[in-house]
C-alpha positions as YAML, in Angstrom:
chain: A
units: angstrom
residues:
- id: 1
  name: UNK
  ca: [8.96, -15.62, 26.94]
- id: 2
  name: UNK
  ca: [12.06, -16.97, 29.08]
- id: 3
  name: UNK
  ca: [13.59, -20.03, 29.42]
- id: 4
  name: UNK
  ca: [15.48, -21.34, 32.41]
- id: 5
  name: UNK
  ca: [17.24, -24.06, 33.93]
- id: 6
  name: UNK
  ca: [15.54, -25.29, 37.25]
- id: 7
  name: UNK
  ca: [18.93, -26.61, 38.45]
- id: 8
  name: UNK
  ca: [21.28, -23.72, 36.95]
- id: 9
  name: UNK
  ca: [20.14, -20.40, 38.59]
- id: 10
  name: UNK
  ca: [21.30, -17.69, 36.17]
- id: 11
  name: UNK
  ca: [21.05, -19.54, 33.24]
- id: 12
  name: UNK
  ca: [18.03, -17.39, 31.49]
- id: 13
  name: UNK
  ca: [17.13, -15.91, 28.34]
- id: 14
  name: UNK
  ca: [14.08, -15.05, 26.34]
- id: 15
  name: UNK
  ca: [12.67, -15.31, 23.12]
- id: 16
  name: UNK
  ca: [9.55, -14.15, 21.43]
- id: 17
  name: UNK
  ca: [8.25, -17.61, 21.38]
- id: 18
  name: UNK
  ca: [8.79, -20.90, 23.27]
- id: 19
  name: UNK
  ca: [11.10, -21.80, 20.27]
- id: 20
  name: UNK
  ca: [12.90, -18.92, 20.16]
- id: 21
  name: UNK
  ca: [13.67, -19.07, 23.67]
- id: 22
  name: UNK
  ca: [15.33, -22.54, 23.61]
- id: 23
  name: UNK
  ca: [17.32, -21.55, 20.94]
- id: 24
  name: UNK
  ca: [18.88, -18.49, 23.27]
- id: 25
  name: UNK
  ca: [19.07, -20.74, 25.82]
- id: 26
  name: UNK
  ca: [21.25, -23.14, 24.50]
- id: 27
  name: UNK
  ca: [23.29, -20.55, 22.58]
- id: 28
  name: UNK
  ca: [23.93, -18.72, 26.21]
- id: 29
  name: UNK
  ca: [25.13, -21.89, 27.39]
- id: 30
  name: UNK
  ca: [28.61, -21.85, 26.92]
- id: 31
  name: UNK
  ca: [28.51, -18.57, 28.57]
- id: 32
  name: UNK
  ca: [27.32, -19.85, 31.46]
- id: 33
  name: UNK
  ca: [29.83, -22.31, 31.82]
- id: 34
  name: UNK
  ca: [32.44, -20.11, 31.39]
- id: 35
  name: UNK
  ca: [31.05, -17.96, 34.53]
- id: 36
  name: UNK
  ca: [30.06, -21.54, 36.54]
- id: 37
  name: UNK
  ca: [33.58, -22.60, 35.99]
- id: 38
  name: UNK
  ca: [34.18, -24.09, 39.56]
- id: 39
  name: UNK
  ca: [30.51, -24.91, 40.39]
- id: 40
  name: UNK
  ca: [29.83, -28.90, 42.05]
- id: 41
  name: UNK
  ca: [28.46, -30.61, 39.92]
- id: 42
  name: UNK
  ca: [29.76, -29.47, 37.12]
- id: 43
  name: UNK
  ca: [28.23, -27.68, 34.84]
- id: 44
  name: UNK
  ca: [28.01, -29.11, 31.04]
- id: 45
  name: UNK
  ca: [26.49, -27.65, 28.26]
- id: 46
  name: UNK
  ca: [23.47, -29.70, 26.29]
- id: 47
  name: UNK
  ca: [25.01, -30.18, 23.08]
- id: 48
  name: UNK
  ca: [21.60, -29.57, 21.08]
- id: 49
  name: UNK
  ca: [18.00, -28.05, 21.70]
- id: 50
  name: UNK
  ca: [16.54, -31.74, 22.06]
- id: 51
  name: UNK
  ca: [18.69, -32.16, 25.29]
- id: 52
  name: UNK
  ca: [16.07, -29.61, 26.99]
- id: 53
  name: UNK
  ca: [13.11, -31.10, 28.98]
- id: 54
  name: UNK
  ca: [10.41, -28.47, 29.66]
- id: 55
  name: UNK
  ca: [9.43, -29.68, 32.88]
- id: 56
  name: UNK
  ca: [7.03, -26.52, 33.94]
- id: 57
  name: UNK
  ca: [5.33, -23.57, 31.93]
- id: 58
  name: UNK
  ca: [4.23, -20.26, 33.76]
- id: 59
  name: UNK
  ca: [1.88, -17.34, 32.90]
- id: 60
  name: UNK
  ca: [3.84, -14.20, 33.23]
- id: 61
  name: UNK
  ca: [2.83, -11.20, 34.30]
- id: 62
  name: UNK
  ca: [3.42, -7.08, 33.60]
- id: 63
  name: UNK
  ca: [7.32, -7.31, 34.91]
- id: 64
  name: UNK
  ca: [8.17, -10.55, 32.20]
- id: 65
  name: UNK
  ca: [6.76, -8.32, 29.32]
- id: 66
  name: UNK
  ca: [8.70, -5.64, 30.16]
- id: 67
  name: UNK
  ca: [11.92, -8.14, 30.23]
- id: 68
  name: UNK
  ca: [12.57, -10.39, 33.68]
- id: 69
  name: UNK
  ca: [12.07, -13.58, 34.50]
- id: 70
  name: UNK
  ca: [9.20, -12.70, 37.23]
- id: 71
  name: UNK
  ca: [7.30, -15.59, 38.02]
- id: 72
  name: UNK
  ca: [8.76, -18.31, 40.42]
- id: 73
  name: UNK
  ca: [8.68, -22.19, 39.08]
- id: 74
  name: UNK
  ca: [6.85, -24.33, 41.55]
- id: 75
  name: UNK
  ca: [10.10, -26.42, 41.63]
- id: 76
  name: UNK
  ca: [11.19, -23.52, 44.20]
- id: 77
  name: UNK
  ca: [8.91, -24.08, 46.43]
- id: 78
  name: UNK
  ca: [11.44, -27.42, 47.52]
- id: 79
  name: UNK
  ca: [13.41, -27.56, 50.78]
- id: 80
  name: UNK
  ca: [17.08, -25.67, 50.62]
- id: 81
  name: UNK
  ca: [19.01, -28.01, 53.07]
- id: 82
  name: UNK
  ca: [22.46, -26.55, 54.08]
- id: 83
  name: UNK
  ca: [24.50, -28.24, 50.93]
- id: 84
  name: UNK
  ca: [21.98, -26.40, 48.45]
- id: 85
  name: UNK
  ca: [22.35, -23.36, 50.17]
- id: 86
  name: UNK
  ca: [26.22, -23.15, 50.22]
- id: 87
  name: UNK
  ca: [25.76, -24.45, 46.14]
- id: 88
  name: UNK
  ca: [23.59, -21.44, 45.24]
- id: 89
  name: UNK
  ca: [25.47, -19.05, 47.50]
- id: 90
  name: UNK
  ca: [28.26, -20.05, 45.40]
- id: 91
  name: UNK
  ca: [26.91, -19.69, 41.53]
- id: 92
  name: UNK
  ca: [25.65, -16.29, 43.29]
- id: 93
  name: UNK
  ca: [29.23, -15.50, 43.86]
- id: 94
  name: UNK
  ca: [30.42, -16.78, 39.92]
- id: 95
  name: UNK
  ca: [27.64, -14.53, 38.59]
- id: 96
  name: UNK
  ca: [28.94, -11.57, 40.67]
- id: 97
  name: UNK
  ca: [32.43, -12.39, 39.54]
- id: 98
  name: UNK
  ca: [31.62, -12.68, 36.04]
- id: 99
  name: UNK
  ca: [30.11, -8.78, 36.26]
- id: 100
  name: UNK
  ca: [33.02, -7.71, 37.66]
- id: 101
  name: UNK
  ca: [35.28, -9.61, 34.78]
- id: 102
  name: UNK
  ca: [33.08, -7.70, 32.37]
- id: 103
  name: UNK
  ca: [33.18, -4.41, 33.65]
- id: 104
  name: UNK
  ca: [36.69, -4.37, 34.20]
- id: 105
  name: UNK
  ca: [37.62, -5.36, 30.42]
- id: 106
  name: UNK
  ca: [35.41, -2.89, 29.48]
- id: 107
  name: UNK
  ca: [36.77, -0.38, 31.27]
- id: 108
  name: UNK
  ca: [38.04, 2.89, 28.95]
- id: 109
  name: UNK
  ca: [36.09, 1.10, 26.06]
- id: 110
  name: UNK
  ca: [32.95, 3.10, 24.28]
- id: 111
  name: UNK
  ca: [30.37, 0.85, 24.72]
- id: 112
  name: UNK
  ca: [28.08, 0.34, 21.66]
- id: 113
  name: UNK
  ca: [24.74, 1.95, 21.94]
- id: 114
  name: UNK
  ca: [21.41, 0.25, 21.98]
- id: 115
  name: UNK
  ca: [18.99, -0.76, 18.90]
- id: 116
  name: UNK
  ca: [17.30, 3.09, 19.68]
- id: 117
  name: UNK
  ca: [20.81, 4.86, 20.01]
- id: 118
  name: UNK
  ca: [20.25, 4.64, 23.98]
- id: 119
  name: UNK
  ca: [21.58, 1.79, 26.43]
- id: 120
  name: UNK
  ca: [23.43, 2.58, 30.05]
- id: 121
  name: UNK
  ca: [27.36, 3.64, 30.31]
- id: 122
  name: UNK
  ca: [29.53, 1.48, 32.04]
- id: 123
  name: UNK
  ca: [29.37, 2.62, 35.48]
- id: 124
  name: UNK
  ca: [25.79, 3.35, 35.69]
- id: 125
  name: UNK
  ca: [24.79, -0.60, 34.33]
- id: 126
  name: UNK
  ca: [27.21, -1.78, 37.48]
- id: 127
  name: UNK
  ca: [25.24, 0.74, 39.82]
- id: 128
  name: UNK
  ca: [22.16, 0.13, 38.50]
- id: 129
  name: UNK
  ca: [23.11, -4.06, 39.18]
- id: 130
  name: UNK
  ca: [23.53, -3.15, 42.39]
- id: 131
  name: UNK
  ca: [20.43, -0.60, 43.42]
- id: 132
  name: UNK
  ca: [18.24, -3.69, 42.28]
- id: 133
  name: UNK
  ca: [20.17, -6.24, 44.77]
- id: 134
  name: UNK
  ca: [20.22, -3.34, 47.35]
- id: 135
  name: UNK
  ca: [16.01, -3.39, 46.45]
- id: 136
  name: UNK
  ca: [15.77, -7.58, 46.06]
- id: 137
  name: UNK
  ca: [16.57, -7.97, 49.85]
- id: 138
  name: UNK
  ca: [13.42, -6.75, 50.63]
- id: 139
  name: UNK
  ca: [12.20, -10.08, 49.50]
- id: 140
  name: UNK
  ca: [14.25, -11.89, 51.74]
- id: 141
  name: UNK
  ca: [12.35, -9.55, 54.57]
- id: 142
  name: UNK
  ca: [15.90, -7.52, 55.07]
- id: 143
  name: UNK
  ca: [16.80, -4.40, 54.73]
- id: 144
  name: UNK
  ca: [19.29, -3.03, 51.91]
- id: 145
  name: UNK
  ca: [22.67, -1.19, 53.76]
- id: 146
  name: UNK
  ca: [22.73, 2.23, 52.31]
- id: 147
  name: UNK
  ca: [23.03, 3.04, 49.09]
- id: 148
  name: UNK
  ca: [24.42, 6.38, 47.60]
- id: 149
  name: UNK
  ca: [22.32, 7.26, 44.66]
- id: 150
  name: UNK
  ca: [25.20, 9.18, 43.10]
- id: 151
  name: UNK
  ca: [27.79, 6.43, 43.37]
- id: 152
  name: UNK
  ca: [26.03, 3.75, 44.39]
- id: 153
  name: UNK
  ca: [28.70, 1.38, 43.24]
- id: 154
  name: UNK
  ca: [30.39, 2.18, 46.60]
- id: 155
  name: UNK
  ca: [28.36, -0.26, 48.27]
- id: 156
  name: UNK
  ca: [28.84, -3.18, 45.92]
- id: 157
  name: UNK
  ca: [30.22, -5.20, 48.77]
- id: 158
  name: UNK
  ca: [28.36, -4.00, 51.41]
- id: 159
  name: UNK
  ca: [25.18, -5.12, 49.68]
- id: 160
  name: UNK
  ca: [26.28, -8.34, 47.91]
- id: 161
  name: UNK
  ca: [27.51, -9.38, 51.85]
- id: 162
  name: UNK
  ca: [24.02, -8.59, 53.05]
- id: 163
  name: UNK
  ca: [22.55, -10.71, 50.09]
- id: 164
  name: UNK
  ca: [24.48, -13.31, 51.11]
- id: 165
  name: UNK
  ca: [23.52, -13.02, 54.94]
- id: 166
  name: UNK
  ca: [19.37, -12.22, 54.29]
- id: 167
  name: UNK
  ca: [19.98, -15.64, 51.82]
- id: 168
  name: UNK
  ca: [21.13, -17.88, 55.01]
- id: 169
  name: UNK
  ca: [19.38, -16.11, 57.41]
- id: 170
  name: UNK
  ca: [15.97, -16.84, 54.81]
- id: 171
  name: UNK
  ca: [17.13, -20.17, 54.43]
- id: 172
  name: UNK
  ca: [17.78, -21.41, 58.15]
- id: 173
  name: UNK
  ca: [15.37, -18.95, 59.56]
- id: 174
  name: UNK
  ca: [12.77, -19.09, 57.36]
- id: 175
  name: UNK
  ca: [10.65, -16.03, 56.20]
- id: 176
  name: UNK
  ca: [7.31, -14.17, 57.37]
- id: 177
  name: UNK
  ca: [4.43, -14.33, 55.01]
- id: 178
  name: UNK
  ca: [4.53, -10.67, 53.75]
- id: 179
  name: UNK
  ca: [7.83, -8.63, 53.67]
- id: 180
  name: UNK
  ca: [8.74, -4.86, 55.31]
- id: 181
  name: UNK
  ca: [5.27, -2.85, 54.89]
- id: 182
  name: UNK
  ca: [3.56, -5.58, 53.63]
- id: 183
  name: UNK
  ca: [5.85, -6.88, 50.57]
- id: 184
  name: UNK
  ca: [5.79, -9.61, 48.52]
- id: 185
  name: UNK
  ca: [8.53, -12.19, 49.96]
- id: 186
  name: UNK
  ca: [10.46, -14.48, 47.42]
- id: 187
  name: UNK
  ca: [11.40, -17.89, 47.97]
- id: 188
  name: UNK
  ca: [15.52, -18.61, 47.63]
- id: 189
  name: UNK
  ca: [15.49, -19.81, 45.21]
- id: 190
  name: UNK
  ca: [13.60, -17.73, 43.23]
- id: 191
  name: UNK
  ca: [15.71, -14.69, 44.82]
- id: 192
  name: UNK
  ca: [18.61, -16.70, 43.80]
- id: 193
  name: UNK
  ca: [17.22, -17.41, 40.30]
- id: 194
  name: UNK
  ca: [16.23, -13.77, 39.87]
- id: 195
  name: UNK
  ca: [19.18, -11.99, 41.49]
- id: 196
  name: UNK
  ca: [21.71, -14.30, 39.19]
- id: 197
  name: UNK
  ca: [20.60, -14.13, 36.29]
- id: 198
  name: UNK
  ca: [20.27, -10.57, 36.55]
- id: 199
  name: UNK
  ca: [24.00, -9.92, 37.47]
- id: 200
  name: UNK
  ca: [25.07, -12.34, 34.05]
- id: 201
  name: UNK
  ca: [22.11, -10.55, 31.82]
- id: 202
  name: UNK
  ca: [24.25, -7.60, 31.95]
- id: 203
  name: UNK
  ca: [27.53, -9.24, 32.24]
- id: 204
  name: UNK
  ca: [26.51, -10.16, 28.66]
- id: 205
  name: UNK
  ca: [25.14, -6.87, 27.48]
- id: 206
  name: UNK
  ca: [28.36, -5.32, 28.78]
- id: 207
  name: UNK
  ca: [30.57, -7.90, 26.69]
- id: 208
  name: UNK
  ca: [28.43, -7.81, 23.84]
- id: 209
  name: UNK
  ca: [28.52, -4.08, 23.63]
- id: 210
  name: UNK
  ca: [31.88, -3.38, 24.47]
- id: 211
  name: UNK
  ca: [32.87, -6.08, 21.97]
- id: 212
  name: UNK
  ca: [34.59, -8.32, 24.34]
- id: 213
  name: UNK
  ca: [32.99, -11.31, 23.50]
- id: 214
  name: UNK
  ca: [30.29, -12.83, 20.61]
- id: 215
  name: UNK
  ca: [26.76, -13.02, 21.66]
- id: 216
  name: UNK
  ca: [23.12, -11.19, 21.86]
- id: 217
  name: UNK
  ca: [21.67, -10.17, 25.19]
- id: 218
  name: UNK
  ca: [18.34, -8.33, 26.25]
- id: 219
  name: UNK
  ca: [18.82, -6.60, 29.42]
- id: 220
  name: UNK
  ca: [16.41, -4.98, 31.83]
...
C-alpha cells in the first residue's frame, strides 16, 4: 500500500498496511524537505502521524503490487493554472537535483547490496531513472529524444528538458484521449506525482545503500 501527499508530489512511500504506510510516510518526511528546500509554500514536516488526513483511498492494480504508486487520486483530475504548473515544474526540478546530489556522493562508493544479495550499481539505477522518464512522456502524448541503451545516462538532460516541455505543452495544450498507438495518457499531475517520486525513491535507495544518509527505501 502507498501513501502520498496530494499537495507534495514526490512525497511517497509504502507499507504493508495502511498503518504501516503512514508511519514511512512521516519518517520520509524530513527527507523530503531536505530535497523541497526552496519550494513556495514551504514545505513543513507534520510533526506526528495524527497530523495526516486521508482524504482519498484507491484500489491498486498489478504495477502497485509490484512496487509504484500506479493509480491516479481523483484530486488530479483539478485544473493546473499557470502558477501550479511552474510550482510542480519546480519540485520536478528539486527531485531531479536531489538524484543527482545522491549519485554524486556516492560516486567511487560500493553500494550495499539488496535483501537477496542483488540491487542495481550506481550508474545503471541513474540510467535506469532516466529510460523510465524517457518511457513516461508517452503519457504526456510525446515522444522520448533518443536514448542510448548502453549509456543511456547521456541523455539525462535531453530527456528531463523534454519532460519539462511535454509537461507545459500537456498543461496549456491539453492532451488527446489515448496516447501514441493507442496509450494510456496521464494527467499532470499524476505524471508529476509518478515521475517525482520516482527520481527521490531512488535518491533514497542510493543514500541508504551507499551509507550516505539514515533511512529505509523500497525502490522499483
Amino acid at each position: 500500500m502507498f501513501a502520498g501527499a496530494l499537495e507534495w508530489p514526490g512525497w511517497c512511500r509504502s507499507g504493508r498496511d495502511e498503518e504501516r504506510a503512514l508511519d514511512a510516510l512521516l519518517v520520509a518526511a524530513p527527507r523530503y524537505a531536505a530535497a523541497v528546500t526552496s519550494s513556495s509554500p514551504a514545505f513543513v514536516p507534520p510533526p506526528s502521524i495524527e497530523d495526516l488526513e486521508v482524504v482519498e483511498r484507491l484500489r491498486g492494480d498489478a504495477t502497485t503490487d509490484f512496487g509504484a504508486p500506479s493509480v491516479a487520486p481523483e484530486a488530479d483530475r483539478r485544473e493546473v493554472d499557470s502558477r501550479e504548473l511552474v510550482r510542480l515544474q519546480t519540485l520536478l526540478e528539486m527531485s531531479w537535483a536531489a538524484l543527482d546530489r545522491a549519485a554524486d556522493a556516492a560516486r567511487g562508493a560500493t553500494l550495499a547490496a539488496g535483501p537477496r544479495g542483488g540491487g542495481r550499481e550506481l550508474e545503471a539505477i541513474v540510467g535506469h531513472v532516466i529510460a523510465a522518464e524517457g518511457a513516461y512522456l508517452g503519457r504526456l502524448a510525446s515522444r522520448s529524444p533518443r536514448i542510448d541503451d548502453g549509456n543511456p545516462t547521456a541523455s539525462l538532460v535531453e530527456v528531463r528538458a523534454a519532460v519539462q516541455e511535454a509537461l507545459s505543452r500537456a498543461v496549456l495544450d491539453g492532451l488527446p484521449e489515448a496516447g501514441p498507438r493507442g496509450g494510456v495518457i496521464w494527467l499532470p499531475r499524476y505524471f508529476v506525482r509518478r515521475t517525482a517520486w520516482h527520481a527521490l525513491d531512488h535518491a533514497w535507495e542510493i543514500e541508504d545503500r551507499s551509507a550516505t544518509s539514515p533511512g529505509t527505501s523500497r525502490t522499483r
